[in-house]
MOPAC internal coordinates of N, CA, C and O (Angstrom, degrees):
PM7 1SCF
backbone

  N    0.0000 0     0.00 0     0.00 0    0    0    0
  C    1.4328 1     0.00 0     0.00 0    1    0    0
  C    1.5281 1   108.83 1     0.00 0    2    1    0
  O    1.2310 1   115.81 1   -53.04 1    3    2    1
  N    1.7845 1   125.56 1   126.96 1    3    2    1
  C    1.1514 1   121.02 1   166.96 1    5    3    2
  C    1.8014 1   118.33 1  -102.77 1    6    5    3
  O    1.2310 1   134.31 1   -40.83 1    7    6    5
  N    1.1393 1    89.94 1   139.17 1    7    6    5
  C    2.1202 1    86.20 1   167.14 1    9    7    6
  C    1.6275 1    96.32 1  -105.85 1   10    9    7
  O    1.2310 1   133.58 1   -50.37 1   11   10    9
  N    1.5915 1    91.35 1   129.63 1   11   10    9
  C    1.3058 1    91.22 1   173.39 1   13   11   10
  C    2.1523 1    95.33 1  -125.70 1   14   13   11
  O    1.2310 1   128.80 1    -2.61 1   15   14   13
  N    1.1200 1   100.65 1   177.39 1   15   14   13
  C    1.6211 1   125.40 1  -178.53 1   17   15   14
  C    1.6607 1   100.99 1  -123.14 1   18   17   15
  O    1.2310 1   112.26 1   -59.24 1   19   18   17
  N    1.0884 1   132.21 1   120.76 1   19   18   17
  C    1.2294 1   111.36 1   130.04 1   21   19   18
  C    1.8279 1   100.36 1    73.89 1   22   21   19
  O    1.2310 1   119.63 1  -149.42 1   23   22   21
  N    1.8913 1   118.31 1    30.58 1   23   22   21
  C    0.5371 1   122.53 1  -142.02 1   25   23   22
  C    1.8616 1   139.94 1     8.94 1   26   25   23
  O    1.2310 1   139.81 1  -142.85 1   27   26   25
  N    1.0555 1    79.18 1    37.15 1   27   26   25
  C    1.7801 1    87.22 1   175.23 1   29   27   26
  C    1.8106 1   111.26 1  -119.58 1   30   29   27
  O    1.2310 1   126.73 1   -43.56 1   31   30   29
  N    1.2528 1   104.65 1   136.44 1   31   30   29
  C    1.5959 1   112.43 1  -161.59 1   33   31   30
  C    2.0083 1   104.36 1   -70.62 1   34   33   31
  O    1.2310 1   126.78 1   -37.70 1   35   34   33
  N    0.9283 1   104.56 1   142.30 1   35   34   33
  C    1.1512 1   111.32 1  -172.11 1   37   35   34
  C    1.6715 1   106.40 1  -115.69 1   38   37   35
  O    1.2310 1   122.79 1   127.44 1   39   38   37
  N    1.3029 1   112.26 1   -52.56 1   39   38   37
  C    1.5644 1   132.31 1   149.87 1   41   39   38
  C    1.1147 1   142.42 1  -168.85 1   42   41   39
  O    1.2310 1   126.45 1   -15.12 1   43   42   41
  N    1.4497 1   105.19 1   164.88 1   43   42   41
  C    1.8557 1   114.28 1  -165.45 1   45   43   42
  C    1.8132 1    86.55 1   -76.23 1   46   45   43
  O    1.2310 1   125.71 1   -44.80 1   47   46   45
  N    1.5296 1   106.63 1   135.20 1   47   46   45
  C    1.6543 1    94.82 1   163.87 1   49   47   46
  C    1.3235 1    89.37 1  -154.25 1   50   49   47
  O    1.2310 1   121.48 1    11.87 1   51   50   49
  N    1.6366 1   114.76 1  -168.13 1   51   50   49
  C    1.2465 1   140.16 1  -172.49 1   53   51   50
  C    1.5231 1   117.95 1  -133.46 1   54   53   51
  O    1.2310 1   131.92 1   -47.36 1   55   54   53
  N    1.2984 1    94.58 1   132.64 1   55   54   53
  C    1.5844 1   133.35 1  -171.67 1   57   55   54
  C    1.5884 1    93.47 1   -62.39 1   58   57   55
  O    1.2310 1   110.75 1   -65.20 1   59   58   57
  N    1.5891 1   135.00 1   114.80 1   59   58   57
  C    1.2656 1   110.83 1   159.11 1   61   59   58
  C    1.5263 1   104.43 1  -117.81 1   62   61   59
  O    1.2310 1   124.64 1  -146.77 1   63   62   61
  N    1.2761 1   108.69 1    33.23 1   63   62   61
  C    1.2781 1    98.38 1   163.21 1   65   63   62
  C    1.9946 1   129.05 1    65.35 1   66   65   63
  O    1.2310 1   108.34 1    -9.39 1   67   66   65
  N    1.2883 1   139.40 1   170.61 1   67   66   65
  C    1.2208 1   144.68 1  -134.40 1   69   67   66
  C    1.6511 1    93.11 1  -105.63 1   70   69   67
  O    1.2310 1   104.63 1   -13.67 1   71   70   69
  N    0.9398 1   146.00 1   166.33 1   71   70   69
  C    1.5968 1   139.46 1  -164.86 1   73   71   70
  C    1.3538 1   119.78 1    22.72 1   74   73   71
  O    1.2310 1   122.50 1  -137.37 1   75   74   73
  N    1.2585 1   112.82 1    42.63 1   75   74   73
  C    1.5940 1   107.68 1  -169.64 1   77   75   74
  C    1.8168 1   101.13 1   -90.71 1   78   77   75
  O    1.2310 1   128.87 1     0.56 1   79   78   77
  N    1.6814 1   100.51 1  -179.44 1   79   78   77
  C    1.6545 1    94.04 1  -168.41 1   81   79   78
  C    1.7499 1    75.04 1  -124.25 1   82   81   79
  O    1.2310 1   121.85 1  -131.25 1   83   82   81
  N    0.9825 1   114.07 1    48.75 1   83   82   81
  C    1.4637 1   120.49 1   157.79 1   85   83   82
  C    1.7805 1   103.70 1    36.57 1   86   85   83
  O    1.2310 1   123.94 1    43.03 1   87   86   85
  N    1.1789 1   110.05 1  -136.97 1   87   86   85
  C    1.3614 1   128.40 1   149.71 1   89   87   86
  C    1.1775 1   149.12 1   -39.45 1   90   89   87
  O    1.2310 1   126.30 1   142.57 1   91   90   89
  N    1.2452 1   105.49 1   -37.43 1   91   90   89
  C    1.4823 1   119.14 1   171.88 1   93   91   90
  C    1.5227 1   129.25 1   -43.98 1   94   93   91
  O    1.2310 1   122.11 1   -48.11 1   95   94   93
  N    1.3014 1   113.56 1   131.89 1   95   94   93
  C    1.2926 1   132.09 1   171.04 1   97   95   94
  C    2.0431 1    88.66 1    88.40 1   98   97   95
  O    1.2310 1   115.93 1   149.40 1   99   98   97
  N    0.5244 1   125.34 1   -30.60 1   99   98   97
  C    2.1812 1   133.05 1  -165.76 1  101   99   98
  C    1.3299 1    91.70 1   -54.53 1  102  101   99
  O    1.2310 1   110.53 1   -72.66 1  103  102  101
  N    1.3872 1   135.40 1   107.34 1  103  102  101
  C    1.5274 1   121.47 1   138.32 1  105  103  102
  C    1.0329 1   131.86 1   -86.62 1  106  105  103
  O    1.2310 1   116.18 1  -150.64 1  107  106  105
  N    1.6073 1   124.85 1    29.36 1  107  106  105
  C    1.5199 1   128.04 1  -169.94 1  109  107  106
  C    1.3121 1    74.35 1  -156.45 1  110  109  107
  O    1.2310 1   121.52 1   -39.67 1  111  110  109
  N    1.8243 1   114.70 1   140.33 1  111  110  109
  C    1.1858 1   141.09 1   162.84 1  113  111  110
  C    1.4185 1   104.25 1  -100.98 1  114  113  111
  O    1.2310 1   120.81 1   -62.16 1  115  114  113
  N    1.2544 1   116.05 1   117.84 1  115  114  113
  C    1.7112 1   114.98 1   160.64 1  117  115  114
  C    1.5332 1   121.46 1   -77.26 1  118  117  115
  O    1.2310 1   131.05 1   134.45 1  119  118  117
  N    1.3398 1    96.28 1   -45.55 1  119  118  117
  C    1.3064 1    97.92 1   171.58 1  121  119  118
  C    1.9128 1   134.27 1  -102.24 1  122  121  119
  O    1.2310 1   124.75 1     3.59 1  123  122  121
  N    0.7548 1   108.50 1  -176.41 1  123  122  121
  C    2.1292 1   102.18 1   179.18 1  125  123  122
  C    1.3151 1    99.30 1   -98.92 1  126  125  123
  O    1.2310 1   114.73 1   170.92 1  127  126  125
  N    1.1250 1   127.59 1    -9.08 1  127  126  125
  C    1.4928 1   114.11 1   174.42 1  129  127  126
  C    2.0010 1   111.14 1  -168.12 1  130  129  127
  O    1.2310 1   123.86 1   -20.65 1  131  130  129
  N    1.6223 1   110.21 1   159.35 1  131  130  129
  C    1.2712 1   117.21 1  -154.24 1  133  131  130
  C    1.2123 1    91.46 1  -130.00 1  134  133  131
  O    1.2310 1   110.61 1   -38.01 1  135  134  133
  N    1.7945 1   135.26 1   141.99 1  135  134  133
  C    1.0470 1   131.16 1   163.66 1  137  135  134
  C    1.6012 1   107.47 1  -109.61 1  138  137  135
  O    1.2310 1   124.97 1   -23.60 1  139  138  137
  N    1.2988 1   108.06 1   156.40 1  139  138  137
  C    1.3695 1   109.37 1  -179.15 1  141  139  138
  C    1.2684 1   100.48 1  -127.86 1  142  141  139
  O    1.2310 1   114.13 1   -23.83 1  143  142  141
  N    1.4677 1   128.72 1   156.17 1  143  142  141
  C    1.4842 1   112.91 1   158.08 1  145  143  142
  C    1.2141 1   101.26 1  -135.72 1  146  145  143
  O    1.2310 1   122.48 1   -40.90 1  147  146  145
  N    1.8316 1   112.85 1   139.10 1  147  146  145
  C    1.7280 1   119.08 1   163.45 1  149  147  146
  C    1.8065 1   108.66 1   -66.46 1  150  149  147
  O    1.2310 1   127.51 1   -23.46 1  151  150  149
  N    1.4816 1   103.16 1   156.54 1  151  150  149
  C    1.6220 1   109.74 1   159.05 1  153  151  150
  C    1.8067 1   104.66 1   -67.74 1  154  153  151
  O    1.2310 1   115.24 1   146.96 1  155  154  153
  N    1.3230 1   126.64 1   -33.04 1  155  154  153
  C    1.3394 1   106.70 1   174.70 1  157  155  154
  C    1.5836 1   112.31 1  -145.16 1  158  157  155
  O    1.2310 1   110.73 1     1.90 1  159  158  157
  N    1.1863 1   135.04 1  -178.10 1  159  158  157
  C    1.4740 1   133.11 1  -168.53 1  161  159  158
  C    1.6297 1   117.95 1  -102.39 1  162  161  159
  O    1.2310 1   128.51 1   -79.95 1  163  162  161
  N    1.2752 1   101.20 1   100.05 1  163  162  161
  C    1.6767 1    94.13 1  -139.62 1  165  163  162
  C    1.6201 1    88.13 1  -140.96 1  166  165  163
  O    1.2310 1   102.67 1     1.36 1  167  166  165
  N    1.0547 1   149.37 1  -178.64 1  167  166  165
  C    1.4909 1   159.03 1   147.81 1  169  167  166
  C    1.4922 1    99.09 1   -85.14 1  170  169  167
  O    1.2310 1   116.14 1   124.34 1  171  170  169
  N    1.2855 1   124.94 1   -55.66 1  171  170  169
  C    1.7273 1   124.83 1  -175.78 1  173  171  170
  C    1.9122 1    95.33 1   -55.63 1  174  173  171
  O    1.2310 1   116.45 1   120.19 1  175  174  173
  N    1.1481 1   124.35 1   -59.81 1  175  174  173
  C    1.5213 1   115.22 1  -161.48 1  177  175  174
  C    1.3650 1    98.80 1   -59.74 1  178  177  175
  O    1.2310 1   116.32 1   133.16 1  179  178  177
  N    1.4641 1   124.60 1   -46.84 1  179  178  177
  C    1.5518 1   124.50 1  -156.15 1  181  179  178
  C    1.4548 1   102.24 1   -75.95 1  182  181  179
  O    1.2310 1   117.95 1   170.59 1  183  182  181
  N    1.4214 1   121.51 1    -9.41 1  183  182  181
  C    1.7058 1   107.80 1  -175.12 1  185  183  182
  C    1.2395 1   117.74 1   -89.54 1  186  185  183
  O    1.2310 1   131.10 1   -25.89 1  187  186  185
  N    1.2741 1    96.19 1   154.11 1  187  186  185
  C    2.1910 1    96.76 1  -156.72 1  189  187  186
  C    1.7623 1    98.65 1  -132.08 1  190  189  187
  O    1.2310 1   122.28 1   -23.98 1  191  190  189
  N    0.8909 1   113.24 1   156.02 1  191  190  189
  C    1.2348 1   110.62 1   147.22 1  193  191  190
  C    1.5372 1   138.49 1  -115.01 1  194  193  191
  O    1.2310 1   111.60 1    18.82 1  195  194  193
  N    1.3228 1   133.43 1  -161.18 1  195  194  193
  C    1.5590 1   118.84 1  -167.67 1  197  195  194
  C    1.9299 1    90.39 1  -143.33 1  198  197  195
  O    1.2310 1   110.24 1  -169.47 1  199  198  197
  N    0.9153 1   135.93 1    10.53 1  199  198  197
  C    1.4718 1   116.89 1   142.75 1  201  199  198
  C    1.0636 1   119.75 1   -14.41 1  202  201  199
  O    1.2310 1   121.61 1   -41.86 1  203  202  201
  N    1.6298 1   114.52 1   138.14 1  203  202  201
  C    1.6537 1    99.94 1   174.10 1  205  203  202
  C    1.6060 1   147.26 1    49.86 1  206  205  203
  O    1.2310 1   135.63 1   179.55 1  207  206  205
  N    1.6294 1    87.36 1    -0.45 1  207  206  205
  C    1.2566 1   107.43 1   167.29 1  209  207  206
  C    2.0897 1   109.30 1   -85.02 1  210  209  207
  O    1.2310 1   124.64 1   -48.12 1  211  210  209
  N    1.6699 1   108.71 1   131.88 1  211  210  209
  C    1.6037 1    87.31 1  -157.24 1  213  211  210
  C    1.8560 1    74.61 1  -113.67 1  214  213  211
  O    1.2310 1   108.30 1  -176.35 1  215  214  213
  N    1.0578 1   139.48 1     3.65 1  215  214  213
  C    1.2012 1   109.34 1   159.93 1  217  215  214
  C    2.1122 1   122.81 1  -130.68 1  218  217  215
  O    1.2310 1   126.23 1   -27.45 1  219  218  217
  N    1.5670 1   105.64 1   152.55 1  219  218  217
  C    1.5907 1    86.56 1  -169.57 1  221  219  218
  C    1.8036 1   114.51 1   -70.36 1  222  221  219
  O    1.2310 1   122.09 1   -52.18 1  223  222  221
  N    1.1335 1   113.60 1   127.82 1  223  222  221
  C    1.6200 1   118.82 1   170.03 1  225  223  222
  C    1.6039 1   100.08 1  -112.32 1  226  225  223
  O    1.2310 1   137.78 1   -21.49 1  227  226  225
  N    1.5225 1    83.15 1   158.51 1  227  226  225
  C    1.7574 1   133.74 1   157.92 1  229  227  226
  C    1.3296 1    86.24 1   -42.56 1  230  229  227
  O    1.2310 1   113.61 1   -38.84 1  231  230  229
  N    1.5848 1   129.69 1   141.16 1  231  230  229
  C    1.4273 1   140.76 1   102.17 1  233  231  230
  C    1.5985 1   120.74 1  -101.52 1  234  233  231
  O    1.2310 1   138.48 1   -30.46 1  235  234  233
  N    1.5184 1    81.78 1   149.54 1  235  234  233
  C    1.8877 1   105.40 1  -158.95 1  237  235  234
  C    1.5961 1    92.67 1  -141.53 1  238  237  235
  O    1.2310 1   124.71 1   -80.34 1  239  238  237
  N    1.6162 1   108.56 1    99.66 1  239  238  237
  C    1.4039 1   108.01 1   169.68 1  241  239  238
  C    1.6072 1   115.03 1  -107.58 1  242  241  239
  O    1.2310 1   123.97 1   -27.70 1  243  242  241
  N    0.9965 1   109.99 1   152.30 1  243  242  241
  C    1.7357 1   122.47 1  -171.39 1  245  243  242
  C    1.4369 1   126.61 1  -131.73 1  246  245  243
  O    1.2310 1   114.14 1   -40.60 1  247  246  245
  N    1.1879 1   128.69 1   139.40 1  247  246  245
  C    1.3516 1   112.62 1  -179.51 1  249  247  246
  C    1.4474 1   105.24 1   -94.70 1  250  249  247
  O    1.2310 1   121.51 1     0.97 1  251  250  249
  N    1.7910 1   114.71 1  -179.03 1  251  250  249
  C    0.7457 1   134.52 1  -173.10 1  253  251  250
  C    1.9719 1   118.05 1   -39.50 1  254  253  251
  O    1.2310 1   125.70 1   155.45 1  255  254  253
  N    1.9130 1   106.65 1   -24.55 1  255  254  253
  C    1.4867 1   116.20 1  -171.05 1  257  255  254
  C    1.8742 1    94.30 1   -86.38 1  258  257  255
  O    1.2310 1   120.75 1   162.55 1  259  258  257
  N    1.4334 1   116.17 1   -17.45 1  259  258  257
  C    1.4953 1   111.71 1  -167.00 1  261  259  258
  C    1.5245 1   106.87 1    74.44 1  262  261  259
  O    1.2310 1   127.73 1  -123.34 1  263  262  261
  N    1.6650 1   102.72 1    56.66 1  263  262  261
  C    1.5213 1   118.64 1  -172.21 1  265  263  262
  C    1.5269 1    97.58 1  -137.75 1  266  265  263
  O    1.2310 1   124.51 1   -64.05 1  267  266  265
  N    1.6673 1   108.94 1   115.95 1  267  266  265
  C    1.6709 1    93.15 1  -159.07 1  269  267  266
  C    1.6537 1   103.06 1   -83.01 1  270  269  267
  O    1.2310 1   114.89 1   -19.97 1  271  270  269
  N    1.2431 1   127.30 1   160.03 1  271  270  269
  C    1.2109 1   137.24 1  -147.99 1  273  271  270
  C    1.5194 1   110.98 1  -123.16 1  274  273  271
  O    1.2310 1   129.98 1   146.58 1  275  274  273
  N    1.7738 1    98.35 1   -33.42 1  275  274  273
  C    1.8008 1   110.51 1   169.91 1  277  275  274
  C    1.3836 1    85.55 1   166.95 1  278  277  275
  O    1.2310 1   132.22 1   -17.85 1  279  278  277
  N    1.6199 1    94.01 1   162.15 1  279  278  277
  C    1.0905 1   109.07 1  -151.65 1  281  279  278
  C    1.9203 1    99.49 1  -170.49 1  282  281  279
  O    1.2310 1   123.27 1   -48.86 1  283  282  281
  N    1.6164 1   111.33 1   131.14 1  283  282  281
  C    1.2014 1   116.97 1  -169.16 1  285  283  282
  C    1.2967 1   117.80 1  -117.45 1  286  285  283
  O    1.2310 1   107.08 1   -44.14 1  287  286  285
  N    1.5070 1   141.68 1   135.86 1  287  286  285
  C    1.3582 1   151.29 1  -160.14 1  289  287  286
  C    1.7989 1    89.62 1   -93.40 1  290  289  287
  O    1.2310 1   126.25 1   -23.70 1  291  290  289
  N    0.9107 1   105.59 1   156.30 1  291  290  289
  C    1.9692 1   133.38 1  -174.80 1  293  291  290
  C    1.2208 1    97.15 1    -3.79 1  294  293  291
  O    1.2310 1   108.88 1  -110.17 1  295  294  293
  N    1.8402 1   138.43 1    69.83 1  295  294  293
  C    0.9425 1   156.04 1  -156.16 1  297  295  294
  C    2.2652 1    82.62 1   -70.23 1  298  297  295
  O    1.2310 1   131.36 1   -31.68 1  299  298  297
  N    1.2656 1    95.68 1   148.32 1  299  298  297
  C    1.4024 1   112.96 1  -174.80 1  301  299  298
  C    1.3624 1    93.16 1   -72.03 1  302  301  299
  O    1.2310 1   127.58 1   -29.58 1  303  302  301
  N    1.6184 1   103.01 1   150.42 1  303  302  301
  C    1.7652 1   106.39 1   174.30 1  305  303  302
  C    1.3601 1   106.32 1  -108.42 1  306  305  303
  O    1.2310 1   113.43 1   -40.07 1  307  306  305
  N    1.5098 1   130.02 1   139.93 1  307  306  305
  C    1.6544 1   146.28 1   171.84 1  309  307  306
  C    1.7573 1    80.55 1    88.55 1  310  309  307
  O    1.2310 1   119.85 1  -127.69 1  311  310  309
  N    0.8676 1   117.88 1    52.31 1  311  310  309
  C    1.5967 1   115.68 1   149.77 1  313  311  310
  C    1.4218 1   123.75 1   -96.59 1  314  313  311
  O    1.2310 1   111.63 1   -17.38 1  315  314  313
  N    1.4493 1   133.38 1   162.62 1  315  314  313
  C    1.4504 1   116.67 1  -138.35 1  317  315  314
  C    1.7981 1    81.73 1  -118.02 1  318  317  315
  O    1.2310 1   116.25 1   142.20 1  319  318  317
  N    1.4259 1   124.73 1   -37.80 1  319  318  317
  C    1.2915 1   122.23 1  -159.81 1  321  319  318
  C    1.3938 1   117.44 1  -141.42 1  322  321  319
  O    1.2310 1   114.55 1   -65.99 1  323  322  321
  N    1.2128 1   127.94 1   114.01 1  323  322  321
  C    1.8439 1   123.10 1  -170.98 1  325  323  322
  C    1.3226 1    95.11 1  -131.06 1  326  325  323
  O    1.2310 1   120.27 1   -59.04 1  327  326  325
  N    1.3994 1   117.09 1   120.96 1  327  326  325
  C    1.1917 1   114.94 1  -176.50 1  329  327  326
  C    1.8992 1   108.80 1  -134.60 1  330  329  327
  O    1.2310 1   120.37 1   -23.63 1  331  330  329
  N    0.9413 1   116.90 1   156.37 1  331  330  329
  C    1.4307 1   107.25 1   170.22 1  333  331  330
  C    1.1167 1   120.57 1   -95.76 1  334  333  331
  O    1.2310 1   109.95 1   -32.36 1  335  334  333
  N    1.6270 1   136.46 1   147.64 1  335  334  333
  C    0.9929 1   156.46 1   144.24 1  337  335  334
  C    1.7058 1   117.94 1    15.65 1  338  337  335
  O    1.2310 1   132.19 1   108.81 1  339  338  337
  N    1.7736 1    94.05 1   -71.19 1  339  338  337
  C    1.3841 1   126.74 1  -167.85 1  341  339  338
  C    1.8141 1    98.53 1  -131.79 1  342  341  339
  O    1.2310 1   137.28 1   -22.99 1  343  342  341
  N    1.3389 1    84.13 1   157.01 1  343  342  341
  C    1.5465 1   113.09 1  -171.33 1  345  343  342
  C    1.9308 1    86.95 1   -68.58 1  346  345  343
  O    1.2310 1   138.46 1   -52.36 1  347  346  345
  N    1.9934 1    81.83 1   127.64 1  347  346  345
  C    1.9349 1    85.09 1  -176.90 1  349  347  346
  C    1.6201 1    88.38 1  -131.47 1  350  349  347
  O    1.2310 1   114.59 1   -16.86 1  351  350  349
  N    1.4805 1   127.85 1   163.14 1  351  350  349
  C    1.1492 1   162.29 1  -154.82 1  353  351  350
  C    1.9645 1   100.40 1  -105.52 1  354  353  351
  O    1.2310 1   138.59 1   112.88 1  355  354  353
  N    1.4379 1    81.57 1   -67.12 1  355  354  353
  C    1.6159 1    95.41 1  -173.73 1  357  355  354
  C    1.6058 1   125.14 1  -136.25 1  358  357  355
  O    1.2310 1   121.73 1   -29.57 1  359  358  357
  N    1.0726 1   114.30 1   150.43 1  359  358  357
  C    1.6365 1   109.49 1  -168.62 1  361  359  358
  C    1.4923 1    95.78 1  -123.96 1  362  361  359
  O    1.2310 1   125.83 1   -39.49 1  363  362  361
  N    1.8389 1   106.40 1   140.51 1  363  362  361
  C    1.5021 1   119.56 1   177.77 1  365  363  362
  C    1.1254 1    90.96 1   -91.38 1  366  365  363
  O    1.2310 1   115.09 1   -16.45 1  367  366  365
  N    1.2904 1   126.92 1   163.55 1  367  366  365
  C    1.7390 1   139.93 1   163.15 1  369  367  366
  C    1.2818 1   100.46 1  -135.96 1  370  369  367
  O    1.2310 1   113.66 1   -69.51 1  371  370  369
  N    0.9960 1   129.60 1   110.49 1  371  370  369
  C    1.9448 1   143.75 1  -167.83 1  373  371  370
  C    1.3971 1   108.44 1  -113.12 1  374  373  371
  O    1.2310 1   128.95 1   -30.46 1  375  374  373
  N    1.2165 1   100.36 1   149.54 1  375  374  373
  C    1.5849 1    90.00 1   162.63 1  377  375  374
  C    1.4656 1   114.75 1   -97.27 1  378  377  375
  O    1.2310 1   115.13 1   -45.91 1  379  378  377
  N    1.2895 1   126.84 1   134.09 1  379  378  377
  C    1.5538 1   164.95 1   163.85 1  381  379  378
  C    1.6042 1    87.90 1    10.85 1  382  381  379
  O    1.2310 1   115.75 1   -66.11 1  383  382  381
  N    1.1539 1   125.67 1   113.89 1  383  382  381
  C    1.5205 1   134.26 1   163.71 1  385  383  382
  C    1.3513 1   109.48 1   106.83 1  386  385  383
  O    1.2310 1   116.01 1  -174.34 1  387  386  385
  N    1.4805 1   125.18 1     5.66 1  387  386  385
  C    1.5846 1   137.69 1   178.48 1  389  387  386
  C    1.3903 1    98.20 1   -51.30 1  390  389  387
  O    1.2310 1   118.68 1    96.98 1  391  390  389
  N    1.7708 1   120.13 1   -83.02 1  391  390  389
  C    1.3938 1   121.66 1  -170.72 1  393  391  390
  C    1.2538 1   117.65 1   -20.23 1  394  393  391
  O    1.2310 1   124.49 1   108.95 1  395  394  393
  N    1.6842 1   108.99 1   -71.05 1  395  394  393
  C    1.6213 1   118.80 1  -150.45 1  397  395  394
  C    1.6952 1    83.73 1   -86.35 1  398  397  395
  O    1.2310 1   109.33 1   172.49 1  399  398  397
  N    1.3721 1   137.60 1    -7.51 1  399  398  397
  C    1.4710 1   104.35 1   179.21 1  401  399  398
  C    1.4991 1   102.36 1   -65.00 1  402  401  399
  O    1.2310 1   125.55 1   130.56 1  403  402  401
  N    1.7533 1   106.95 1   -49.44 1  403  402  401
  C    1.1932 1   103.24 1  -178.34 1  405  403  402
  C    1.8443 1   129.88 1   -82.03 1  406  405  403
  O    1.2310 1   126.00 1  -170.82 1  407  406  405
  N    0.9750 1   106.08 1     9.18 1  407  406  405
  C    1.4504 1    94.61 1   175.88 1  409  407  406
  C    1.2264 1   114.01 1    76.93 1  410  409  407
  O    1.2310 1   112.52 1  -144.23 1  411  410  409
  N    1.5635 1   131.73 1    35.77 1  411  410  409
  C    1.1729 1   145.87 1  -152.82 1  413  411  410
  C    1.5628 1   100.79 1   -86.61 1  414  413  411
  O    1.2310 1   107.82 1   -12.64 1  415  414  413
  N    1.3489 1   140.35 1   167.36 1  415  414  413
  C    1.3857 1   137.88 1  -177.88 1  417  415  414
  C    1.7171 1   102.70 1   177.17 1  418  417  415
  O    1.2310 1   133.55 1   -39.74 1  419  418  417
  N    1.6501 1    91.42 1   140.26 1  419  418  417
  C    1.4945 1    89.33 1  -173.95 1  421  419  418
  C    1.2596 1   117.62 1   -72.17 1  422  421  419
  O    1.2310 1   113.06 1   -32.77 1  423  422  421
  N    1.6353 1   130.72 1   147.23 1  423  422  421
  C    1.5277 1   109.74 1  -168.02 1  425  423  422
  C    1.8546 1    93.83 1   127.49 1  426  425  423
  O    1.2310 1   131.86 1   116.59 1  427  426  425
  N    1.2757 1    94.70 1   -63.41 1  427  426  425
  C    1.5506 1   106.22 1  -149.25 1  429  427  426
  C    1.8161 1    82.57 1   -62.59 1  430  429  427
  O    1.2310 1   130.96 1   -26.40 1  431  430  429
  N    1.8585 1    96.45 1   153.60 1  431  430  429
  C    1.6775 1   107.72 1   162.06 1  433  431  430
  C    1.4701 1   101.34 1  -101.04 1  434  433  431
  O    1.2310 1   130.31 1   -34.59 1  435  434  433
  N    1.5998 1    97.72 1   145.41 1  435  434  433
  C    1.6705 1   109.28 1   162.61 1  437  435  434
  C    1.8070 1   109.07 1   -94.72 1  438  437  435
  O    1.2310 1   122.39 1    11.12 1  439  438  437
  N    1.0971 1   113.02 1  -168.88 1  439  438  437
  C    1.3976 1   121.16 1   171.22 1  441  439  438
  C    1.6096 1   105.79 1  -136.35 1  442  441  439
  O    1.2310 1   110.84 1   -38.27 1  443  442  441
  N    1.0170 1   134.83 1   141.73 1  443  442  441
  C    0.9788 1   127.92 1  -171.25 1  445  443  442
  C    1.7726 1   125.62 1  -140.98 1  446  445  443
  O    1.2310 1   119.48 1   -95.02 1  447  446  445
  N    1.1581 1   118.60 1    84.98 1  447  446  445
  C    1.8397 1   123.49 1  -152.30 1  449  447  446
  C    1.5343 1   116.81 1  -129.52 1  450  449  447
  O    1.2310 1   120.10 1   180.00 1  451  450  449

């Protein structure tokens, strides 16, 4: 799976698919970034938590257009509730310095394939 901007690749990542446990329990990232997807575009589906999460990441939430909506820098780990702003589709999980490498801003569309 690539995220690109502006057709330009931003990163190689991995699809984990709709009920996924995201991150959890992983202390080695293979990849720079994780896609998640909700069953619907909601603030309740898109909120995650970071239990068991052993390192801090990027969240990058998006709605249904792949238009990010908000989005959090080295999100705290064993936190109970992360939710977005606005009703999102799908959540990035990056590793720690994703946003500001890329110059990320809410507004902007990703592509996502």
């Amino acid at each position: 799976m690539i995220i690109k901007r502006n057709n330009k690749k931003l990163a190689e990542g991995k699809y984990l698919g709709k009920f996924s446990l995201g991150l959890i329990f992983r202390r080695k990232l293979k990849h720079e970034a994780y896609v998640l997807e909700s069953l619907t575009e909601s603030i309740w589906s898109s909120t995650l938590h970071t239990f068991f999460v052993f390192k801090e990441l990027d969240i990058i939430w998006l709605n249904r257009d792949y238009k990010i909506v908000d989005m959090l820098e080295a999100a705290p780990r064993f936190k109970w509730s992360l939710a977005p702003k606005e009703k999102a589709k799908y959540v990035i999980e990056a590793s720690n310095g994703f946003i500001k490498k890329h110059r990320l801003k809410n507004g902007q569309k990703l592509k996502i394939s």
